[in-house]
mmJSON file of the N, C-alpha and C atoms, coordinates in Angstrom:
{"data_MODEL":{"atom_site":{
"group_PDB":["ATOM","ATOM","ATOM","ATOM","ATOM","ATOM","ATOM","ATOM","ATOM","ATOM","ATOM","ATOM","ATOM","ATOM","ATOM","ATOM","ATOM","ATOM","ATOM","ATOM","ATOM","ATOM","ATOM","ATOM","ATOM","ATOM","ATOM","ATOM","ATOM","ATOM","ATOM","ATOM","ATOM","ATOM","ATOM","ATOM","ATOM","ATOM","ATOM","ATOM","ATOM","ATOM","ATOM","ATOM","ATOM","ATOM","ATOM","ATOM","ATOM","ATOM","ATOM","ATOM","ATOM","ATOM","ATOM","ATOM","ATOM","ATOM","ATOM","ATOM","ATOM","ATOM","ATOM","ATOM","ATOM","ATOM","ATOM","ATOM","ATOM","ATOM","ATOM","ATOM","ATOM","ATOM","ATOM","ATOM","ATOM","ATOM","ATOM","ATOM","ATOM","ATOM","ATOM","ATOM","ATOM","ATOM","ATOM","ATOM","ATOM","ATOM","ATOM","ATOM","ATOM","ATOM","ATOM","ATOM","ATOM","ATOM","ATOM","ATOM","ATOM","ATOM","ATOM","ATOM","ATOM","ATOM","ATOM","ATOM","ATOM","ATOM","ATOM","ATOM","ATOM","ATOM","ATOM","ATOM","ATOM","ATOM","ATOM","ATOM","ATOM","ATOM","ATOM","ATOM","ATOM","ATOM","ATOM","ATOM","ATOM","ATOM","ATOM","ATOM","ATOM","ATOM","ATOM","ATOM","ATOM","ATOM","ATOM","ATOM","ATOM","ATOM","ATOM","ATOM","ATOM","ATOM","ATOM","ATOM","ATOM","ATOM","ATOM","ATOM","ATOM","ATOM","ATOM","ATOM","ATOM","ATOM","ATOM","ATOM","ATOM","ATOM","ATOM","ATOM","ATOM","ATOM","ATOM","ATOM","ATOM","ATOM","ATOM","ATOM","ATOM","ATOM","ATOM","ATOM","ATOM","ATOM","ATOM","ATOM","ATOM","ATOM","ATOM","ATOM","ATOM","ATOM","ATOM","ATOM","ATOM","ATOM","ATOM","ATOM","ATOM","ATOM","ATOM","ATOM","ATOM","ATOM","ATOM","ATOM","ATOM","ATOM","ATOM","ATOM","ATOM","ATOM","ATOM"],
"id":[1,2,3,4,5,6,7,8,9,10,11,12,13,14,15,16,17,18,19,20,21,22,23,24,25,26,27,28,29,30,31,32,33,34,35,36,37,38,39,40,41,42,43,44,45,46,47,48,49,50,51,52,53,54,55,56,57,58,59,60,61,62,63,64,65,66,67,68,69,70,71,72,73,74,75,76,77,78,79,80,81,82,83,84,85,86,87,88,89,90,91,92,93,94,95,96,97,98,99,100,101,102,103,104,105,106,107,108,109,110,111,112,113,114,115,116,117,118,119,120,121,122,123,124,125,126,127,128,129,130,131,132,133,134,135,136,137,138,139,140,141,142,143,144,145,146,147,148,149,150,151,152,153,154,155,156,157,158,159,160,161,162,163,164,165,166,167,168,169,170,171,172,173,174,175,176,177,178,179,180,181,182,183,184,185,186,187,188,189,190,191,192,193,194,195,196,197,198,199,200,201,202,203,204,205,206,207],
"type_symbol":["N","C","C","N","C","C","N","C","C","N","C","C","N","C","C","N","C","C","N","C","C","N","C","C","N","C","C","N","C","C","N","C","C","N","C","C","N","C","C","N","C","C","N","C","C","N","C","C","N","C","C","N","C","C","N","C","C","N","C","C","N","C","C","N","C","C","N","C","C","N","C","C","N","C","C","N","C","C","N","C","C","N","C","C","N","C","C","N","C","C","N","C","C","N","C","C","N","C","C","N","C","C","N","C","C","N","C","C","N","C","C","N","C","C","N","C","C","N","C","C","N","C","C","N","C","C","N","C","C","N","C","C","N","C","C","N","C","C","N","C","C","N","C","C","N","C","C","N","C","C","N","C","C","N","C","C","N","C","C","N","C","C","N","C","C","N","C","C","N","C","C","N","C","C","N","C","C","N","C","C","N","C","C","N","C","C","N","C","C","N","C","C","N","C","C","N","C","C","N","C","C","N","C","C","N","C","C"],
"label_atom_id":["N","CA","C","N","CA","C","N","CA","C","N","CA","C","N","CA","C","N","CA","C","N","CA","C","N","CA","C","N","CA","C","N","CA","C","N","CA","C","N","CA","C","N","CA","C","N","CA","C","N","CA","C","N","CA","C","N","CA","C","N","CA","C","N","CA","C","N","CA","C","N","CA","C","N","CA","C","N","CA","C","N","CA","C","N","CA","C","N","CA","C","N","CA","C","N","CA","C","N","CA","C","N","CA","C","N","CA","C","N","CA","C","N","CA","C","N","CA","C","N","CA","C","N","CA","C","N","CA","C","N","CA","C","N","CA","C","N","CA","C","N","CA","C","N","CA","C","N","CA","C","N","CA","C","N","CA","C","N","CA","C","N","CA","C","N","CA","C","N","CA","C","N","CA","C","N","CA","C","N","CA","C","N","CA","C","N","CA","C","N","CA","C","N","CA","C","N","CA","C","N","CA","C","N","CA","C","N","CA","C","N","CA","C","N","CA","C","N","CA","C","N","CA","C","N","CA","C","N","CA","C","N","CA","C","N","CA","C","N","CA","C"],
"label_alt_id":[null,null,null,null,null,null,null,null,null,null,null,null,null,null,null,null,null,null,null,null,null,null,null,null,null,null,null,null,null,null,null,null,null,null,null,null,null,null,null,null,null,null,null,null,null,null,null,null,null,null,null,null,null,null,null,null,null,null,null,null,null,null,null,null,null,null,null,null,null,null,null,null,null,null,null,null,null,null,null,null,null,null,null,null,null,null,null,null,null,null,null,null,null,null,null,null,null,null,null,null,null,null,null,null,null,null,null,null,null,null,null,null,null,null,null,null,null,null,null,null,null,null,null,null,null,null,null,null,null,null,null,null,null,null,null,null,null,null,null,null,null,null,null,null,null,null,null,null,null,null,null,null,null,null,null,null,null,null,null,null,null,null,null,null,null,null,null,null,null,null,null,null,null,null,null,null,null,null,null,null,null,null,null,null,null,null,null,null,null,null,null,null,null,null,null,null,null,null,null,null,null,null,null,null,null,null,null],
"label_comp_id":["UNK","UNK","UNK","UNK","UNK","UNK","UNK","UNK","UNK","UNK","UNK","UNK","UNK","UNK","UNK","UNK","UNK","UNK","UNK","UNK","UNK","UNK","UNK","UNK","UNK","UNK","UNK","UNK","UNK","UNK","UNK","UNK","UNK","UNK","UNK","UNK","UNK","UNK","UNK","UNK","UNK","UNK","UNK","UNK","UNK","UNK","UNK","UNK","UNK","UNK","UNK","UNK","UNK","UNK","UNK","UNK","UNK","UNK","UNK","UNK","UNK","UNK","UNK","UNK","UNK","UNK","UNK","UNK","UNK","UNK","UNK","UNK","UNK","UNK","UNK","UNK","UNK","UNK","UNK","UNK","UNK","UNK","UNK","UNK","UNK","UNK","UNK","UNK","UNK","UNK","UNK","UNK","UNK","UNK","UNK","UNK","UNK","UNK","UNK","UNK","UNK","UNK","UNK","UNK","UNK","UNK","UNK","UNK","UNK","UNK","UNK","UNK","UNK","UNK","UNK","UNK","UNK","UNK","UNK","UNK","UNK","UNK","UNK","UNK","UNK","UNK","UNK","UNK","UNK","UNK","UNK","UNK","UNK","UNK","UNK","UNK","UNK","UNK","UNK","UNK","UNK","UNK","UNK","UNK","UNK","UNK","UNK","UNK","UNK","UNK","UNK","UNK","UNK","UNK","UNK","UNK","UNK","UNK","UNK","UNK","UNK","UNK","UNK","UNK","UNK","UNK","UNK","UNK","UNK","UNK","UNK","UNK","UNK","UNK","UNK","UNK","UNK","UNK","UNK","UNK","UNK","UNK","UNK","UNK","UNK","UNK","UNK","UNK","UNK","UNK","UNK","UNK","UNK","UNK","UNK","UNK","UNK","UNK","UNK","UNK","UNK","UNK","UNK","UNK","UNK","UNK","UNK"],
"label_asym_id":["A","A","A","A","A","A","A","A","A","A","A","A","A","A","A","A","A","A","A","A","A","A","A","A","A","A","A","A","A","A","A","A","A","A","A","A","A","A","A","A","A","A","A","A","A","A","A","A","A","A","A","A","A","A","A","A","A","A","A","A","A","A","A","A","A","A","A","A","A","A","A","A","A","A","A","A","A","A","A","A","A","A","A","A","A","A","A","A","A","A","A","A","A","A","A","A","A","A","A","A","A","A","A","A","A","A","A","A","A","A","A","A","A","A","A","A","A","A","A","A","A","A","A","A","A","A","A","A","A","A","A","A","A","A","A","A","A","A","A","A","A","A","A","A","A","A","A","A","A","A","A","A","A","A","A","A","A","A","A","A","A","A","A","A","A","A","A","A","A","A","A","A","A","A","A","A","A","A","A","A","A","A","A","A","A","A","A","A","A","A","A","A","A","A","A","A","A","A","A","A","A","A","A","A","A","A","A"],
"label_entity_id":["1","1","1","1","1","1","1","1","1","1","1","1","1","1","1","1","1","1","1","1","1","1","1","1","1","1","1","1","1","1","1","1","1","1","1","1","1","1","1","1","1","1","1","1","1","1","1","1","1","1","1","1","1","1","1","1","1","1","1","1","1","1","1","1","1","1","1","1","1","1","1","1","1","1","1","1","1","1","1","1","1","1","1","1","1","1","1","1","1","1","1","1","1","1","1","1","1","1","1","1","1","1","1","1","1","1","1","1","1","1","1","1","1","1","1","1","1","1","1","1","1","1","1","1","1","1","1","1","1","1","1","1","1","1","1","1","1","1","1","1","1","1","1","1","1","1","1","1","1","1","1","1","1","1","1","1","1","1","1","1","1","1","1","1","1","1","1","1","1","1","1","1","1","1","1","1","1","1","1","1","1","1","1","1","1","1","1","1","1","1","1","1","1","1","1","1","1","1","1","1","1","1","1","1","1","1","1"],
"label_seq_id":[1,1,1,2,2,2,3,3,3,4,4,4,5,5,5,6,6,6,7,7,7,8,8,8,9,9,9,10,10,10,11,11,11,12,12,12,13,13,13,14,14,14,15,15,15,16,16,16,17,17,17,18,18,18,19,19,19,20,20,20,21,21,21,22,22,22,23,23,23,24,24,24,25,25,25,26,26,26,27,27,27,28,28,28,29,29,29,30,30,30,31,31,31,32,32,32,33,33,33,34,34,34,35,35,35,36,36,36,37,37,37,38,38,38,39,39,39,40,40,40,41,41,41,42,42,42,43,43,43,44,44,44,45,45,45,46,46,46,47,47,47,48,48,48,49,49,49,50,50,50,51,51,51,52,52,52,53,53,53,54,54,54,55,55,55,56,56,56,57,57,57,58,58,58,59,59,59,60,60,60,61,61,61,62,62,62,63,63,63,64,64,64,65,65,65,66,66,66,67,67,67,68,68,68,69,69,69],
"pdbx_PDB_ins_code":[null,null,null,null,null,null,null,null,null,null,null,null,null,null,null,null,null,null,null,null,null,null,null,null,null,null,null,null,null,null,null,null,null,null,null,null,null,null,null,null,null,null,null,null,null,null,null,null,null,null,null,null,null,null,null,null,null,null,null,null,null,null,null,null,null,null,null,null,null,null,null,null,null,null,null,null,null,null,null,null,null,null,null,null,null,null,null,null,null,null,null,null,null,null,null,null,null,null,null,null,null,null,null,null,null,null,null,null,null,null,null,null,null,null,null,null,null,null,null,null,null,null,null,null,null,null,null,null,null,null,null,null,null,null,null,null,null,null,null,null,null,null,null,null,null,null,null,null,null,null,null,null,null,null,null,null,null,null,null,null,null,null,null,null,null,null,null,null,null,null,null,null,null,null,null,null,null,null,null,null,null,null,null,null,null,null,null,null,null,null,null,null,null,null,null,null,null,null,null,null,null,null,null,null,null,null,null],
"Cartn_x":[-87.102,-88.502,-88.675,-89.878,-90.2,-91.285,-91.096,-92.15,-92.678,-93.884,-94.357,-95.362,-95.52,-96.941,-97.825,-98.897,-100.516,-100.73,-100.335,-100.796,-102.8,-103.441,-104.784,-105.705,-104.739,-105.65,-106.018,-107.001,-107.815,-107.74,-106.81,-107.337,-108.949,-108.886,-110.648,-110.493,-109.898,-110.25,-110.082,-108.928,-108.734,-109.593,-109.472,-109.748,-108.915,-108.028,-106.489,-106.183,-105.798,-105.68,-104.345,-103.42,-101.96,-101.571,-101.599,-100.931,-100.865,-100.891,-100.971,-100.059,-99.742,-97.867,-98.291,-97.567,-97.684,-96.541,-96.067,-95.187,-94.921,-93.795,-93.609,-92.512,-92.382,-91.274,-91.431,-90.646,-90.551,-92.028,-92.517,-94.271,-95.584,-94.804,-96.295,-96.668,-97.691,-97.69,-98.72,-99.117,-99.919,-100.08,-101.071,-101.293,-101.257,-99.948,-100.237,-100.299,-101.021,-101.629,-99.918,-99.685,-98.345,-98.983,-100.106,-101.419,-101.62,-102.051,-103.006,-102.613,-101.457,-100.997,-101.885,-102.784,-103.981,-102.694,-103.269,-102.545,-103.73,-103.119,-104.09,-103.386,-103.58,-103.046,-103.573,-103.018,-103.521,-103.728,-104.882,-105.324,-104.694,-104.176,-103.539,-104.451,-105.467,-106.433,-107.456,-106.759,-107.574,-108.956,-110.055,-110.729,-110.953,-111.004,-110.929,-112.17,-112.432,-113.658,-114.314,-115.565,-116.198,-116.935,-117.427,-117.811,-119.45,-119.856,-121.765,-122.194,-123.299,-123.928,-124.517,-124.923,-125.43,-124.567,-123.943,-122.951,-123.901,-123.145,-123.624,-123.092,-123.81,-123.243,-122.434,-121.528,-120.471,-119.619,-118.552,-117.761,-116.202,-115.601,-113.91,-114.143,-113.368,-113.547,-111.828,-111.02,-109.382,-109.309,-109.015,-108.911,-106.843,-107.111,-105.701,-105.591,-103.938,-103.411,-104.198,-104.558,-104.471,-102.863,-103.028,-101.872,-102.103,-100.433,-100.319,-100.482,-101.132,-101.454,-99.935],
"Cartn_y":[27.695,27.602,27.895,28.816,28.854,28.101,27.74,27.219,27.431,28.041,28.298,27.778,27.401,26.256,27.652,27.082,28.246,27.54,28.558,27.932,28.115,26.762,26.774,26.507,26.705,26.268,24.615,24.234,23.009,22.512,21.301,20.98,20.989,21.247,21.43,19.661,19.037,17.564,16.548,16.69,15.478,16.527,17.483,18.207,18.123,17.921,17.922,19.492,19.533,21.099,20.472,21.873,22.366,21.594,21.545,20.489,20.601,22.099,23.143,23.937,24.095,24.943,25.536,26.762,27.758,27.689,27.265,27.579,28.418,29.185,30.46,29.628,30.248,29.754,30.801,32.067,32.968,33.644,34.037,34.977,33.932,32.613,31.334,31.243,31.086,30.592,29.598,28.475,27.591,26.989,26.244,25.457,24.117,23.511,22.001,21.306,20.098,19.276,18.446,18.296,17.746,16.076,16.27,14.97,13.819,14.613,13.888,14.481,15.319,15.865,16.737,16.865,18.275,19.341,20.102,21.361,21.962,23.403,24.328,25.916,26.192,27.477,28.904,29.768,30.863,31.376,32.322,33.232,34.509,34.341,35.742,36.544,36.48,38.062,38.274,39.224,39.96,41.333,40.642,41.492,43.229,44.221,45.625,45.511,45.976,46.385,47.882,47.521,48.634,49.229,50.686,52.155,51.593,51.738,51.525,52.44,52.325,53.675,54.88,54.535,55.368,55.2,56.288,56.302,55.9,55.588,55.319,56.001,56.487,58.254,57.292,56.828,56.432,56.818,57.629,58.558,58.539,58.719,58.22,59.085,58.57,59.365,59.602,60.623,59.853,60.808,60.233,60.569,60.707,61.62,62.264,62.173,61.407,61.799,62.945,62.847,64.178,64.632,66.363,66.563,66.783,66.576,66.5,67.678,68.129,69.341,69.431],
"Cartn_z":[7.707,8.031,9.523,10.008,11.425,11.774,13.027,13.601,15.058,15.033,16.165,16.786,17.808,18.711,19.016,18.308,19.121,20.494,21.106,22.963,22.424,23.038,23.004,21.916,20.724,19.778,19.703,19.278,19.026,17.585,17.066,15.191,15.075,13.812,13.665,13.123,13.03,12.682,13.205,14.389,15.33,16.657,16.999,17.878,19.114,19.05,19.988,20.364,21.532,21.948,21.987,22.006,21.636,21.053,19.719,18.922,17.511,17.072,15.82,16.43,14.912,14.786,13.73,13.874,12.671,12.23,10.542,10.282,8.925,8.988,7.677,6.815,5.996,4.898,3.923,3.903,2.768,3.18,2.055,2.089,2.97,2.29,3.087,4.294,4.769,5.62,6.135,7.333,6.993,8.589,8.972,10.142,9.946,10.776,10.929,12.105,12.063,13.388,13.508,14.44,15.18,15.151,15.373,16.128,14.93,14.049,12.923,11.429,11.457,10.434,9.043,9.678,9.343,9.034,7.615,7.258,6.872,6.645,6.214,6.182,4.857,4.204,4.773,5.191,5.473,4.597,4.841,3.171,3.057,1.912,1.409,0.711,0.651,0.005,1.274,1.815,2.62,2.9,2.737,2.387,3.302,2.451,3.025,3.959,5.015,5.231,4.731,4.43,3.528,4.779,4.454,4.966,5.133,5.998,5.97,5.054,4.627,3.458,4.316,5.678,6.647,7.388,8.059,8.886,10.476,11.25,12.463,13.481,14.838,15.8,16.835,16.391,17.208,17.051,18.109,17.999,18.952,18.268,19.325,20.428,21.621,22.809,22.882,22.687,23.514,25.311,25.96,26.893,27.407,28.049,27.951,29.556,30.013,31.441,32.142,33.092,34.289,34.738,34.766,34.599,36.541,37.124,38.16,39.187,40.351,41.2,41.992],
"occupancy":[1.0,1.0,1.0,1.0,1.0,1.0,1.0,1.0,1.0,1.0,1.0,1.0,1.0,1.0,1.0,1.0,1.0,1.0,1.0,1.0,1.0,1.0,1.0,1.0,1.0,1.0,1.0,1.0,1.0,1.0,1.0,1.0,1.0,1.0,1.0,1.0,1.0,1.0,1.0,1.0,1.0,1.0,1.0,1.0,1.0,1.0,1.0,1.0,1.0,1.0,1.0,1.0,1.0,1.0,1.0,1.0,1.0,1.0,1.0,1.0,1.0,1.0,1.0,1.0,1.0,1.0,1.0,1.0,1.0,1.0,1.0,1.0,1.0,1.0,1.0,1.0,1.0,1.0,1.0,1.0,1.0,1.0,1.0,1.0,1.0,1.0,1.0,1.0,1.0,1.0,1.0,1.0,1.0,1.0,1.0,1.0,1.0,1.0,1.0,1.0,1.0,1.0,1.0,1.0,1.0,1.0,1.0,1.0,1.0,1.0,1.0,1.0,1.0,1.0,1.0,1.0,1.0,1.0,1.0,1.0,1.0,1.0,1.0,1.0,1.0,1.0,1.0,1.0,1.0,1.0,1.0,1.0,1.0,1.0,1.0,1.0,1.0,1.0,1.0,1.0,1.0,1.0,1.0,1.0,1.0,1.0,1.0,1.0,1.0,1.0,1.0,1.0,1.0,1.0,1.0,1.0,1.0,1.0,1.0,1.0,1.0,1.0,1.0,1.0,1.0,1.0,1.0,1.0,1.0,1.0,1.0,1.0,1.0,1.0,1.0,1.0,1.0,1.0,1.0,1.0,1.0,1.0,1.0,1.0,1.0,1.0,1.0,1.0,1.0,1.0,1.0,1.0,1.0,1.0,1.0,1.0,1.0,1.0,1.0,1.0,1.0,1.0,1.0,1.0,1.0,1.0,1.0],
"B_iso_or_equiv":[0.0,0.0,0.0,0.0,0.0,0.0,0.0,0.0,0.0,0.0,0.0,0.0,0.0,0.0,0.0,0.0,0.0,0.0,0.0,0.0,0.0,0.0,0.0,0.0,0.0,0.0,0.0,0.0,0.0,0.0,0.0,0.0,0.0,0.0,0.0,0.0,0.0,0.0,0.0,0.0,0.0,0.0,0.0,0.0,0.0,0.0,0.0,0.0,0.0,0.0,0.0,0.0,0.0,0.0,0.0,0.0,0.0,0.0,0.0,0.0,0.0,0.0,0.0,0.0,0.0,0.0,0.0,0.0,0.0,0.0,0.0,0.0,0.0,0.0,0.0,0.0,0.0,0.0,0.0,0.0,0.0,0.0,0.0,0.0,0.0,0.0,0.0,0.0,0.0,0.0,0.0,0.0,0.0,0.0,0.0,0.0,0.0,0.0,0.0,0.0,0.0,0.0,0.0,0.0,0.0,0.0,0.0,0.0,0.0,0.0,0.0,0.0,0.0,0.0,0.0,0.0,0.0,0.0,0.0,0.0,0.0,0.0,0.0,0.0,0.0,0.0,0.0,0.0,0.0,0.0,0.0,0.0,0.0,0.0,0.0,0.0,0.0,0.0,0.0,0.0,0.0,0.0,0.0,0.0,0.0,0.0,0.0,0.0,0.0,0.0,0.0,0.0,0.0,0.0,0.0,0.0,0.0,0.0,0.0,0.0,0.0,0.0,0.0,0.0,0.0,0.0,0.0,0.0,0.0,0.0,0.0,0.0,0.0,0.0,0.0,0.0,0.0,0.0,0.0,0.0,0.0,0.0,0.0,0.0,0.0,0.0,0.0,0.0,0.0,0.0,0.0,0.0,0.0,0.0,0.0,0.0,0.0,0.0,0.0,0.0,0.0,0.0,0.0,0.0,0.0,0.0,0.0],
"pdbx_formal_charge":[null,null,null,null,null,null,null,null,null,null,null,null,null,null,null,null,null,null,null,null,null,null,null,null,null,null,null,null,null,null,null,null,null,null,null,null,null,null,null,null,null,null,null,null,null,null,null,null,null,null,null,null,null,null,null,null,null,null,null,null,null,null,null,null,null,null,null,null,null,null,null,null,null,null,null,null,null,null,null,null,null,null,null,null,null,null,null,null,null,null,null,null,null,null,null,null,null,null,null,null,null,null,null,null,null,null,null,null,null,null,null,null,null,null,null,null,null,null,null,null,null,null,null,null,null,null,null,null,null,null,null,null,null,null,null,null,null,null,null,null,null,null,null,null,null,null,null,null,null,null,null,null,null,null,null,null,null,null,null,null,null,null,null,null,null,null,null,null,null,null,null,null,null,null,null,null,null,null,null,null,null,null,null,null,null,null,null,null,null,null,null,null,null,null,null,null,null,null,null,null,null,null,null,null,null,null,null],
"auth_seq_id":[1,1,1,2,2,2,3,3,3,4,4,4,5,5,5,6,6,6,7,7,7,8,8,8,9,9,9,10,10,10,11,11,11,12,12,12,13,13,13,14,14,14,15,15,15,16,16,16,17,17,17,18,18,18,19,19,19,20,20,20,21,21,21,22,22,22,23,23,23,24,24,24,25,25,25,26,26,26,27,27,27,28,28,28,29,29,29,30,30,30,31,31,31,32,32,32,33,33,33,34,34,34,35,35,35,36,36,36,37,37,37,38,38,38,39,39,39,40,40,40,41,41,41,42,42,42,43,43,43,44,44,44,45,45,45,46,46,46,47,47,47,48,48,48,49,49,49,50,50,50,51,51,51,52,52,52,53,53,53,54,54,54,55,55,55,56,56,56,57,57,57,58,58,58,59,59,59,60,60,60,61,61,61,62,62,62,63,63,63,64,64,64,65,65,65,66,66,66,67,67,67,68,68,68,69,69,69],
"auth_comp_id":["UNK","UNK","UNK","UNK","UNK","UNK","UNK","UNK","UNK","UNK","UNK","UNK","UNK","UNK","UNK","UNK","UNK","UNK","UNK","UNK","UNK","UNK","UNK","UNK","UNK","UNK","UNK","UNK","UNK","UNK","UNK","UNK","UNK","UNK","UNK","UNK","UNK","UNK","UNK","UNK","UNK","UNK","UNK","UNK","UNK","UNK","UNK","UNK","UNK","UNK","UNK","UNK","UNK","UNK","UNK","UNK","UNK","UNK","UNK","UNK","UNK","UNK","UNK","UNK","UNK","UNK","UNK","UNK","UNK","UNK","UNK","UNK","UNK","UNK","UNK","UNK","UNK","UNK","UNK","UNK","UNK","UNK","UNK","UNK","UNK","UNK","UNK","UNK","UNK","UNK","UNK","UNK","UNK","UNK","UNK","UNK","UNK","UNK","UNK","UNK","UNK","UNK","UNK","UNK","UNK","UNK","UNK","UNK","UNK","UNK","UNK","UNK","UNK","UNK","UNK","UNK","UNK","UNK","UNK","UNK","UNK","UNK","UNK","UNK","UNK","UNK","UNK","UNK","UNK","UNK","UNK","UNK","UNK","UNK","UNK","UNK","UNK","UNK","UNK","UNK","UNK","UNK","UNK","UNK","UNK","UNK","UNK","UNK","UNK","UNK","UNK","UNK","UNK","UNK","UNK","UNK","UNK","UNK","UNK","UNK","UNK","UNK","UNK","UNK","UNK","UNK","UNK","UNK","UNK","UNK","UNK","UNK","UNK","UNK","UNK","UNK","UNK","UNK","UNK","UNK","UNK","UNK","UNK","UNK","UNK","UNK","UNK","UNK","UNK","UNK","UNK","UNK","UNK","UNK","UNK","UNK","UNK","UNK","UNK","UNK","UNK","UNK","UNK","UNK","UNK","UNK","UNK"],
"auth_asym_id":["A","A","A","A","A","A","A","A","A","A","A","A","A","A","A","A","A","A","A","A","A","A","A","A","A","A","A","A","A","A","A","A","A","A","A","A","A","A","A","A","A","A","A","A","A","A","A","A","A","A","A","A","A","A","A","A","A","A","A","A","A","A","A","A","A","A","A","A","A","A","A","A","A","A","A","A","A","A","A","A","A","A","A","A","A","A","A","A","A","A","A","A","A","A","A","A","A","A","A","A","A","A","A","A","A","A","A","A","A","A","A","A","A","A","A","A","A","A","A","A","A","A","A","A","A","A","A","A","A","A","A","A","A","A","A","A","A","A","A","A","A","A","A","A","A","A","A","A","A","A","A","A","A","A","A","A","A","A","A","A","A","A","A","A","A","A","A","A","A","A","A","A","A","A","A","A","A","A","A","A","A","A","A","A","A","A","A","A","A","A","A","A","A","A","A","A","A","A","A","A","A","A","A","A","A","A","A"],
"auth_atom_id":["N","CA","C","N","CA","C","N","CA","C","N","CA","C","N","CA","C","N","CA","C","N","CA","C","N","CA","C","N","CA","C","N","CA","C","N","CA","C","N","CA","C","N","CA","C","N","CA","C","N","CA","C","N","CA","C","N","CA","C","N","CA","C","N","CA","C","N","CA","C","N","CA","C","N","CA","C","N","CA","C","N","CA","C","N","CA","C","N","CA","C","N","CA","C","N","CA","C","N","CA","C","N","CA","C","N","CA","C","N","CA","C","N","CA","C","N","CA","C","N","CA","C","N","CA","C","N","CA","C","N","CA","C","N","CA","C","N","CA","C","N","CA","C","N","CA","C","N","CA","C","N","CA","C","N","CA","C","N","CA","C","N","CA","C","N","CA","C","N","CA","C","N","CA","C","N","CA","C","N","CA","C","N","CA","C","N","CA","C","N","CA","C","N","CA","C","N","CA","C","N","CA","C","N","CA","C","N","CA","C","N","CA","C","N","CA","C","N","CA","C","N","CA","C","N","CA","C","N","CA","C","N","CA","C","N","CA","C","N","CA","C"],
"pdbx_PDB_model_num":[1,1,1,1,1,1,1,1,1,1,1,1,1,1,1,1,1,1,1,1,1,1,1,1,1,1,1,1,1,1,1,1,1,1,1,1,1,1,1,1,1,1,1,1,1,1,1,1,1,1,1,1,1,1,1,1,1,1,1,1,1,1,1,1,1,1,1,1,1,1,1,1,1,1,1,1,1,1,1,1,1,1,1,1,1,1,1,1,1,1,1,1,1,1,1,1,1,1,1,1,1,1,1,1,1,1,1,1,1,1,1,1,1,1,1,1,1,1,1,1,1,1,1,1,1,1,1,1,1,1,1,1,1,1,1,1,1,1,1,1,1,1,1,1,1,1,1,1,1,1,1,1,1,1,1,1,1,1,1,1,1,1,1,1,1,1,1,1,1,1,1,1,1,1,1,1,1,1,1,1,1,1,1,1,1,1,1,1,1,1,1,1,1,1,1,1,1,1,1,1,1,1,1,1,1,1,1]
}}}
């Protein structure tokens, strides 16, 4: 099992800053309070984001190095 501390995060139930750990085990994974022993499952169905029906005129810019004189 891993376990990792979120620098900054806050429990949403004791409200204790740094004191949630992320930990994995195989595919799982989940948040627990160190504090007040609060858990909570990360969600595994991640929703796609969908296409607007009207596109909107926002447009990539990439900007490329200047080449050297």
């Amino acid at each position: 099992m891993k376990r990792r501390f979120i620098a900054g995060a806050k429990c949403p139930k004791c409200e204790t800053m740094d004191r949630i750990v992320m930990l994995t085990s195989g595919d799982a994974e989940w948040i627990e309070c160190i504090e007040c022993s609060y858990s909570e499952n990360r969600p595994t169905h991640v929703e796609e984001p969908t296409e607007p029906a009207v596109p909107d005129e926002v447009g990539v810019i990439q900007f490329k190095p200047r080449q050297p004189k």
